[in-house]
VOTIPA-426013 format. One record per residue (C-alpha): x, y, z. Coordinates in steps of 0.25 Angstrom, whole numbers, plus 5000, padded with zeros to 4 digits. Layout:
N
XYZ;...
This chain:
428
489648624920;489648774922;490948854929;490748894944;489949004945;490749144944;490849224957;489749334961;491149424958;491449374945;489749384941;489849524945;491249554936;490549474925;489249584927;490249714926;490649654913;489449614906;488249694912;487749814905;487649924915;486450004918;486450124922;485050214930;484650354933;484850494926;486450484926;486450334921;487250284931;487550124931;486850034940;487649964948;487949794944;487149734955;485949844951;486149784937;485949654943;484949674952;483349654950;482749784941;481149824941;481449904929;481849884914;483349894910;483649974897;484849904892;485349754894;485949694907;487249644899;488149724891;487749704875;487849754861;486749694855;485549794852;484449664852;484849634866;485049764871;483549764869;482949644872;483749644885;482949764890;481649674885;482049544892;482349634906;480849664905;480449504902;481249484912;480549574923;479149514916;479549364920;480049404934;478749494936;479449624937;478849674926;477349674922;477149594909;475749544902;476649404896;476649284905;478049234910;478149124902;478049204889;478949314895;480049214898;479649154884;480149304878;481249304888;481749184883;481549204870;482149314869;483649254876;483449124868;483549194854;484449314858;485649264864;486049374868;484949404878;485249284886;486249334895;485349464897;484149384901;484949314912;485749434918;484149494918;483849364925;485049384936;484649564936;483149514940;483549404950;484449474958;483949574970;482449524966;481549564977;480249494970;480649334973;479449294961;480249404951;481449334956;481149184955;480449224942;481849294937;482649144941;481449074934;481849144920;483149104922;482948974922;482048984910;482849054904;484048954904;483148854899;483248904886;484748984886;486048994892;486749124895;487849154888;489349064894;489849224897;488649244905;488349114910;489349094924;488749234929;487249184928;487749044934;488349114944;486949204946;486149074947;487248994956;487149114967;485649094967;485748924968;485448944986;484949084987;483549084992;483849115006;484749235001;483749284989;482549284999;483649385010;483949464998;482549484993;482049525009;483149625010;483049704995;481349704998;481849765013;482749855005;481749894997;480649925006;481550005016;481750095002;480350104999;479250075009;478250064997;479049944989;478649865003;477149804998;477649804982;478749704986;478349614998;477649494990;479049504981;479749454992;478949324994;479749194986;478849154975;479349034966;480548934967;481748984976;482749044968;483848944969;482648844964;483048934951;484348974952;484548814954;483848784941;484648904934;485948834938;485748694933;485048754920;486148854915;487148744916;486348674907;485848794899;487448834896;487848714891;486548654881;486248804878;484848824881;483548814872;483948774855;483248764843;482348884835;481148874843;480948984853;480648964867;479248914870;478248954882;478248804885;479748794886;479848924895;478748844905;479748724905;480948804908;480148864920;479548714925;480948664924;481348734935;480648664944;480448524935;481748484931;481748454916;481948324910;483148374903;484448434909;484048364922;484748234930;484048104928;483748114941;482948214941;482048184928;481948024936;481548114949;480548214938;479648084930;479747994942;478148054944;477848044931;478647914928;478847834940;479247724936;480147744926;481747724927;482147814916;482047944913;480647964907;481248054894;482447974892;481347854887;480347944880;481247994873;482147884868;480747814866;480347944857;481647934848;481247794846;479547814844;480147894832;481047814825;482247874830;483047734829;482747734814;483147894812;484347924806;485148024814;484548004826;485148054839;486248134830;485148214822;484448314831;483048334833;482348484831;482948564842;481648634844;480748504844;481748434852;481648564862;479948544862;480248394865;481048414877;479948504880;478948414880;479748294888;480048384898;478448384901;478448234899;477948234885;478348184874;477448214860;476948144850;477248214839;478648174838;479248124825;480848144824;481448064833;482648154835;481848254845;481848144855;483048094851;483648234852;482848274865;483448124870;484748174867;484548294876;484048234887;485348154890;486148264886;485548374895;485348274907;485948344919;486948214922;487348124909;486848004909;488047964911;488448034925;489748124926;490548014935;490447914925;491047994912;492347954914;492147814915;491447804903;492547884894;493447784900;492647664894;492047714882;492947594877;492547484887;491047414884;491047354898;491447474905;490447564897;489547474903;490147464916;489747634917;488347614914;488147524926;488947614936;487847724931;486847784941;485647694938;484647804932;485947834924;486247684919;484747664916;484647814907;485847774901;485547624899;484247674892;484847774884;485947664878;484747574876;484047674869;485147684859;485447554857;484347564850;484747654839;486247564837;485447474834;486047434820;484647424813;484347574818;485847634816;485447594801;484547714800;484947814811;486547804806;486847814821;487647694826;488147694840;489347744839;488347874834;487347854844;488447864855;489147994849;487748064850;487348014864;488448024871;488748164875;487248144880;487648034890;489048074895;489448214898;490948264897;491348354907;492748404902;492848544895;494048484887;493948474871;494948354871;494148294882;492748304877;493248244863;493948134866;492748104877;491548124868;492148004860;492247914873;490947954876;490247924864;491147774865;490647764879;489047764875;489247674863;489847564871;488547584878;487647574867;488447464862;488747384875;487647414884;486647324890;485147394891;484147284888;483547324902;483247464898;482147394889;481247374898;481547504907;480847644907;
């Protein structure tokens, strides 16, 4: 969980420190800090922070443009999904730029008169942290950005009327150029700023996008659409229940809990050496999740440690722990007790009892002595990997996590040992 958001006083120390001033006009004077944060037709000809590195000196003033081009303030002959695939691109092998691209984002967004320009500039955002986080010294002022923006519509539509009334009391000609700009096209801001919120708490603790592959087109449409279409990963269970029910009425689990676990088994995962401890390609495991996150799962699979590493993901980024936060406690405290481990599971929310109960099924399974044989993971091995994905603990203490980590992993092998989950046999 992220610190409270910093104070719009605090956000405007932090800009005085880090922002490279710009300065206008025939004697260079410095624009003002709430000019330099504020919307701009025109280019910039040095970056928006304060750096020494020559690469990013440069390519900041490119990515100003990109940005302009994705908002439509700037005429380009590229679609937006291949500029935001450069944008991205771009921030996601240069480290460097990624605090650039979002202090652009906040420039663009602010004092906007054009409400598409400005919905587009939130919708980069929130592609944008799909793939990486910004940095942890710039990371409380944009959550502090986005957290002002979380019930703002009402106050972002005021502020646009008055600056267009602004503007045409300045210039009677600017009257017909900008009236359609004031007409709310898209989500509402705070759909975004909402979105944005949830994501860079995620985004700052699993890092963004890994692997060598570069981003893809495909991936920069799936970032949009999950704005509005909650992905199967990173979400509450829920919310992927509330997401198949059209598809998959029926069913009392969540859809790629079983595909999956039926995937790492289709390939022979009980009989793999390593499995679940081994990691899968990162970048085939990224073009898996992909895929399930458009209800498809491809033929072509043939290691079993994709899905089982996908699997793995799944539990670990769900927005809740399989194991919700108010029972932790009482599963540390019984990691020795078989009955009371037991006794958790029932007390369990029932979508919580029955996704657990499976998952426990599921690798009950693979401590099987006659499979243990040949994957060399006994269940004393099988709880230390899955563990961590099913109980999340919440203390920033060393000592703490150490000494918890071993009761956790104590917790979910009396499970896998003691548990009951014939029924899930028969259960989808």
């Amino acid at each position: 969980t992220l610190r409270k958001p910093i104070s719009q006083s605090s956000m405007a120390d932090w800009a005085s420190k880090n922002l490279n001033m710009h300065t206008q006009g025939i004697f260079r004077r410095r624009i003002s800090i709430s000019n330099m944060l504020s919307w701009n037709g025109g280019s910039i000809k040095k970056p928006m922070l304060i750096t020494s590195n020559r690469a990013i000196k440069k390519e900041a003033c490119e990515m100003f443009k990109l940005v302009q081009s994705y908002m439509g303030d700037r005429q380009t002959r590229m679609d937006r999904n291949h500029v935001a695939l450069v944008t991205v691109t771009k921030c996601w092998s240069m480290q460097g730029l990624r605090d650039e691209l979002y202090i652009q984002l906040i420039r663009q967004t602010t004092d906007n008169t054009c409400y598409r320009s400005l919905a587009w500039g939130w919708e980069l955002m929130a592609i944008s942290l799909a793939f990486f986080s910004p940095s942890p010294k710039f990371q409380s002022y944009l959550e502090g950005y986005i957290y002002r923006h979380l019930d703002s519509d009402e106050n972002i539509a005021q502020r646009i009327k008055e600056l267009v009334d602004l503007k045409n009391k300045k210039n009677s000609k600017s009257r017909k150029k900008r009236k359609q700009n004031t007409e709310e096209e898209g989500l509402p801001i705070s759909t975004y700023a909402k979105y944005c919120y949830r994501k860079l708490q995620k985004v700052a603790v699993t890092g963004g996008k890994k692997g060598l592959r570069k981003p893809t087109v495909e991936e920069i449409t799936h970032a949009r659409n999950a704005i509005v279409t909650p992905s199967l990963f990173g979400s509450s269970l829920e919310e992927i229940m509330l997401r198949q029910q059209d598809m998959y009425p029926g069913h009392k689990l969540p859809w790629v809990q079983t595909q999956l676990s039926q995937q790492v088994l289709a390939l022979g995962g009980e009989q793999t050496e390593g499995i679940f401890r081994i990691p899968g390609d990162i970048d085939e495991v990224n073009a898996l999740k992909l895929q399930v996150d458009q209800w498809r799962i491809p033929s072509g699979l043939s290691d079993p440690n994709i899905p089982a590493s996908l699997l793995k993901l799944w539990y670990r980024e769900l927005e809740e722990p399989v194991i919700p936060q108010q029972f932790y406690k009482e599963c540390i405290s019984n990691y020795e007790n078989p009955d009371a481990a037991v006794a958790v599971v029932q007390l369990l929310p029932e979508l919580n009892r029955l996704v657990l109960c499976y998952l426990i099924h599921f690798l009950q399974i693979f401590a099987q002595p006659s499979n243990v044989g040949r994957t060399k993971m006994d269940v004393n091995n099988l709880a230390m990997v899955m563990a961590p994905n099913c109980l999340r603990c919440q203390s920033d203490d060393p000592r703490i996590i150490f000494e918890n980590t071993r009761k956790e992993m104590s917790f979910l092998r009396m499970l896998i040992v003691h548990l009951d989950t014939s029924f899930i046999k028969g259960l989808v």
